[in-house]
C-alpha positions in Angstrom: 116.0 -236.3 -134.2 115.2 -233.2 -136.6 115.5 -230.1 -135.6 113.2 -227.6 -135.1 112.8 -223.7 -135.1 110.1 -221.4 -134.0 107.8 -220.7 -136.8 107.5 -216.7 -137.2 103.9 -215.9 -139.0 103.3 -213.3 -141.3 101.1 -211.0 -139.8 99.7 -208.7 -142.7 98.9 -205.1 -141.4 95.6 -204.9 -141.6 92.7 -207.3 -141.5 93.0 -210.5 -142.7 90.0 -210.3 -145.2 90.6 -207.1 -146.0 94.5 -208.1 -147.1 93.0 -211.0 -149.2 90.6 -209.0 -150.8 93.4 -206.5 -151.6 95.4 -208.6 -153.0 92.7 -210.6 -155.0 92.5 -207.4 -156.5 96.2 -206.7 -157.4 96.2 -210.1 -159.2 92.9 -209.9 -161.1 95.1 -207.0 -162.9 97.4 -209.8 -164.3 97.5 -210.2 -167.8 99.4 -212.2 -170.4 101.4 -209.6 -172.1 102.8 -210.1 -175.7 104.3 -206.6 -176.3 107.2 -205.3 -174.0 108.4 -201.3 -173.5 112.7 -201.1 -174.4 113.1 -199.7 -171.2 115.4 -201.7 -169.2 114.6 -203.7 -166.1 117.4 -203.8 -163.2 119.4 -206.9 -162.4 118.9 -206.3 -158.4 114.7 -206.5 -159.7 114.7 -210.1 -161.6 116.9 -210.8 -158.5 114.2 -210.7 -156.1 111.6 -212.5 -158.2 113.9 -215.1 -158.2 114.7 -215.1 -154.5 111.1 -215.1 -154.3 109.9 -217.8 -156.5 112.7 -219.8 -154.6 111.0 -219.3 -151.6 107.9 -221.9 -153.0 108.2 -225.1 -150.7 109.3 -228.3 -152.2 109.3 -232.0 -151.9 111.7 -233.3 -149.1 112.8 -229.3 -149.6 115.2 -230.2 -153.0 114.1 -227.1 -154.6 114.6 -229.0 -158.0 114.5 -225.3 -160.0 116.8 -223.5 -161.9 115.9 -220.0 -163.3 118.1 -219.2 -166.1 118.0 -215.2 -166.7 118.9 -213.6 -170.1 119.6 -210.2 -171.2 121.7 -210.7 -174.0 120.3 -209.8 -177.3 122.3 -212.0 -179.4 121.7 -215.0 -177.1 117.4 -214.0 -177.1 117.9 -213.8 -181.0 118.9 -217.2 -180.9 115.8 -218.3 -178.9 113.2 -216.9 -180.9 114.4 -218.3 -183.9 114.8 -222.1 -182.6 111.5 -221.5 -180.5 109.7 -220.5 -183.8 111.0 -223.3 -185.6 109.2 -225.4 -183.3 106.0 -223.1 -183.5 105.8 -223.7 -187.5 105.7 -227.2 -186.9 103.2 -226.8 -184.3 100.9 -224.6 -186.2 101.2 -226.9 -189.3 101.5 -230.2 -188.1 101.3 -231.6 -184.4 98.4 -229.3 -183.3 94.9 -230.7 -183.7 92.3 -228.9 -185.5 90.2 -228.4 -181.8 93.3 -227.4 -180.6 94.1 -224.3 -183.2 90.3 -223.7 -183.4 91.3 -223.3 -179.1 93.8 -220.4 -180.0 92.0 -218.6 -182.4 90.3 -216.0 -179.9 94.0 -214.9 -178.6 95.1 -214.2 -181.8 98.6 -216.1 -181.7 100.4 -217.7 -184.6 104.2 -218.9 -185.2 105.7 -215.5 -185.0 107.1 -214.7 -181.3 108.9 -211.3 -181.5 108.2 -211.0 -177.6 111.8 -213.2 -177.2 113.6 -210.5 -178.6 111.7 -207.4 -177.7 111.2 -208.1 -173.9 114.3 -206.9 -172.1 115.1 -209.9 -170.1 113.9 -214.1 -171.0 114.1 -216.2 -167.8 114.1 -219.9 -168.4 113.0 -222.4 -165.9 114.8 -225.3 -165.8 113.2 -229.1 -164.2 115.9 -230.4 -162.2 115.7 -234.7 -162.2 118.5 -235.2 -159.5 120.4 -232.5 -157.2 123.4 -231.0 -158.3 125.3 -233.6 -156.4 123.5 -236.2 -158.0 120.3 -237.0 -155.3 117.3 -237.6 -155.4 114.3 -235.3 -156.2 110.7 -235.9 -155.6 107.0 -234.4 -156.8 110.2 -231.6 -159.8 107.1 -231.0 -161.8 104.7 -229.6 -159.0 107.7 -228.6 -157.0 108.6 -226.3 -159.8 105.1 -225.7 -160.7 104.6 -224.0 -157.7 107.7 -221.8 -157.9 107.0 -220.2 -161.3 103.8 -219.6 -160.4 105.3 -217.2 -157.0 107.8 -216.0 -159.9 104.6 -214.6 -162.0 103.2 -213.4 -158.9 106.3 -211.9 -157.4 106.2 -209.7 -160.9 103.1 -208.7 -161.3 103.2 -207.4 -158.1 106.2 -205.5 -159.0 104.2 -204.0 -162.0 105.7 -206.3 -164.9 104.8 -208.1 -167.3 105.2 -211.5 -168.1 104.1 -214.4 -170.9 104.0 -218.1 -170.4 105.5 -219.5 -173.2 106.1 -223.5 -173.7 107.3 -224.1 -177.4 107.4 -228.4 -177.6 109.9 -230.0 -177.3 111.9 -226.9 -175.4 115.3 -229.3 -175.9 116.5 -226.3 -178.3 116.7 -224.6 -174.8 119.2 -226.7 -173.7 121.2 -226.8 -176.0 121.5 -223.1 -176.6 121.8 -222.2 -173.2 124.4 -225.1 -172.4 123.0 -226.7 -169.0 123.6 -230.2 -168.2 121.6 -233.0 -168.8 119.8 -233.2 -165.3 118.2 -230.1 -166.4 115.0 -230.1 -168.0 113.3 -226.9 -169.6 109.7 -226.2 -168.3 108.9 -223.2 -168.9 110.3 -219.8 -170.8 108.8 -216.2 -169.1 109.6 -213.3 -171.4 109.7 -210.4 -168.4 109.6 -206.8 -169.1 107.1 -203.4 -168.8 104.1 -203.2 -170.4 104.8 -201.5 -173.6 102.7 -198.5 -174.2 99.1 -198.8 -175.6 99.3 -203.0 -175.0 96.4 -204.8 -175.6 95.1 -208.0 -174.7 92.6 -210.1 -176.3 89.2 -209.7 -174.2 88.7 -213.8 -174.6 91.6 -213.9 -172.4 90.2 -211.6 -169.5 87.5 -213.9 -168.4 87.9 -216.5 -165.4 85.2 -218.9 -164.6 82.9 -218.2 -161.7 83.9 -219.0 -158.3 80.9 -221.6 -157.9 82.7 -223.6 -161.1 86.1 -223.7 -159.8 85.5 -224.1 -155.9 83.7 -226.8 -153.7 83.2 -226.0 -150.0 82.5 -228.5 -147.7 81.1 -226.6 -144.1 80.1 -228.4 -141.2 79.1 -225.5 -138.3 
């Protein structure tokens, strides 16, 4: 038989409306941010983003993530120039001509100083067995879900952060040296807000609620 314990529930300090509403309005604040401040950001911080992103639930609870953290300038140099390799071939060749017409309001190209400027890169690595060789199940939502408490978990903080997904990432893995059950999913430049950022207005607006929700009520 499993075993169970008793469940302790967060119980925010105020009402619970008036906690979602607060924090609907932290998180509207989020941004993409392609231009990081120098000043450094502590070990102990990134720390607790990853304890929280870790925290995200799982399939069978494998936790199939592993969160890579860099702040090593000659290792981020690295990085930037394989990722941009990949970017010139992206912008030239394998995206379609919807596809860069797509980008064209944010302004990006093949150039990604952000790898080198931000003081710390975390990559997030796919697991597709266990350390010990087990099973996984559902990696990519599994560690779908964790990235997106990691983003959270930063914001809240006050950071910054970028989403960045140069294909094929295997440059990653090679550079960083991680085995082979390791896949990269996703590389988050992390950092402050360097001063006077700004942030393309297209990327500021979210659909309405009444396009991205269906409620079903039966009183």
């Amino acid at each position: 038989m499993p075993e169970f314990i008793a469940h302790q529930p967060y119980l925010p300090s105020r009402a619970p409306l008036e906690a979602a509403l607060d924090f609907e309005s932290i998180m509207k604040q989020r941004r993409t941010i392609r231009d990081y401040s120098p000043e450094p950001v502590e070990p102990a911080l990134i720390e607790s983003l990853v304890r929280s992103a870790a925290s995200a639930p799982s399939g069978a609870n494998k936790q199939p993530w592993r969160f890579v953290c860099i702040r090593n300038k000659a290792l981020q140099r690295k990085i930037r120039l394989a990722a941009e390799e990949e970017e010139k071939r992206f912008y030239k060749e394998r995206a379609s001509e919807q596809w860069l017409k797509d980008l064209e309001p944010l302004g990006t190209d093949d150039q990604k100083p952000f790898l080198e400027e931000a003081p710390w890169l975390v990559v997030v690595f796919r697991l597709s067995k266990t350390d010990d060789g087990g099973q996984v199940y559902y990696a990519n939502e599994s560690v779908g879900l964790a990235c997106g408490l990691f983003l959270t978990a930063a914001h809240h903080a006050g950071l910054a952060t970028l989403t960045h997904t140069p294909s094929p990432m295997s440059f990653l893995s090679q550079i960083l040296k991680r085995p082979e059950h390791e896949k990269p999913y996703l590389l988050i430049p992390v950092g402050w807000p360097a001063e006077g950022t700004q942030v393309p207005r297209f990327a500021t607006s979210r659909k309405p609620l009444n396009q991205v929700m269906v409620m079903e009520v039966t009183d």
